[in-house]
C-alpha positions in Angstrom: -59.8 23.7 11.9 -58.9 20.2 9.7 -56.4 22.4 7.7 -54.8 23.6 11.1 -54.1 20.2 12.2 -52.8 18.9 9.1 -50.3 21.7 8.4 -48.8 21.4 11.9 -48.2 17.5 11.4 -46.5 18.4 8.1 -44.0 20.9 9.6 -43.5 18.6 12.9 -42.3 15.9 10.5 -40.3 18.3 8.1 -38.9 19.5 11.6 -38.4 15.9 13.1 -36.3 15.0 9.5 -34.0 18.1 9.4 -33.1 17.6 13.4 -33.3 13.8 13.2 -32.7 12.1 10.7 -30.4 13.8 8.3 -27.5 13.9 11.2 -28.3 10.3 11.6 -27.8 9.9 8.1 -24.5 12.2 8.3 -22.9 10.7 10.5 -23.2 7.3 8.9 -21.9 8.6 5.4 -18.7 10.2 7.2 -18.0 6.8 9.1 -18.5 5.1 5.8 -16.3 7.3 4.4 -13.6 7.0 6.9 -13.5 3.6 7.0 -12.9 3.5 2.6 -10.1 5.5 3.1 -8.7 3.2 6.3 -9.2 0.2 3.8 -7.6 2.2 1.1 -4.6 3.3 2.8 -4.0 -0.1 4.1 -4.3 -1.9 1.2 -2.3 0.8 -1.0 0.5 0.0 2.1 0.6 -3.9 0.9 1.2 -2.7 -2.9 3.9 -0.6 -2.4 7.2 -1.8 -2.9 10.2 -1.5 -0.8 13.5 0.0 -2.6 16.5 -2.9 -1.9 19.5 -1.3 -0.9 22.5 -3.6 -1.7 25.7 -3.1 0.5 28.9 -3.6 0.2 29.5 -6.8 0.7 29.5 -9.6 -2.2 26.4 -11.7 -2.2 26.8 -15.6 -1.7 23.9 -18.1 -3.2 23.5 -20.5 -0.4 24.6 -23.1 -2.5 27.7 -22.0 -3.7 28.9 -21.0 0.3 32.1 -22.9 0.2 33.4 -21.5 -3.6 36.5 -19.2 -3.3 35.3 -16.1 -6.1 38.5 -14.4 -8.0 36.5 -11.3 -8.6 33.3 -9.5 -8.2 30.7 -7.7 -10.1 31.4 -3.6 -11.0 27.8 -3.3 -11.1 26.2 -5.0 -8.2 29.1 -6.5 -5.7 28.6 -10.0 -6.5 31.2 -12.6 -6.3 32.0 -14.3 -9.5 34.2 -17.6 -10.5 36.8 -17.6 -12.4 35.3 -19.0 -15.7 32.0 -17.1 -15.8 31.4 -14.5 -18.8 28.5 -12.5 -17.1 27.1 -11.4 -13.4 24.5 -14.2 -12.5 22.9 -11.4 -10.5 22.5 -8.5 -12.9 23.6 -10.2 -15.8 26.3 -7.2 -16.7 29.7 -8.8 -19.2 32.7 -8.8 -16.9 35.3 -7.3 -18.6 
C-alpha cells in the first residue's frame, strides 16, 4: 500500500511541473527575450548614423555671414574668398 501512495505523489508532482511550471518558466524566458531585442533595436537606432545630404546651395560659417565669396568649391558647394588655396570644408586645392 506505502509504495501506492508514494508513486502517485511522484507522478502528481512530475504532472504539476510539466503543466505548471515549465509554461511559467516559458513565458518568462520569451518576455525576457523580447525585451533584449526591444533594448537592442533601440540602442542599435542611437548608433546608427544619418547620411548628410548637402544641397546646392554654398555653405556660410556664421562668422563669416557678411563676406562677399568670388567662387565656390567643385567638390562640396562651399563659398570661398578670393585669397584662399584650399576648401575649408573638404579641404580639396582650388584650381
Amino acid at each position: 500500500m506505502m509504495f501506492g501512495g508514494g508513486l502517485m505523489m511522484a507522478i502528481g508532482l512530475l504532472f504539476m511541473l510539466m503543466v505548471v511550471i515549465i509554461p511559467i518558466l516559458l513565458i518568462f524566458v520569451l518576455l525576457g527575450g523580447a525585451f533584449g531585442l526591444w533594448q537592442k533595436q533601440y540602442q542599435s537606432a542611437d548608433v546608427i548614423q544619418r547620411p548628410v545630404y548637402s544641397t546646392s546651395n554654398p555653405v556660410v560659417q556664421s562668422n563669416q555671414m557678411g563676406v562677399a565669396y568670388t567662387h565656390y568649391c567643385q567638390h562640396c558647394s562651399a563659398g570661398l574668398q578670393a585669397d584662399w588655396t584650399h576648401c575649408p570644408q573638404c579641404g580639396a586645392p582650388i584650381s
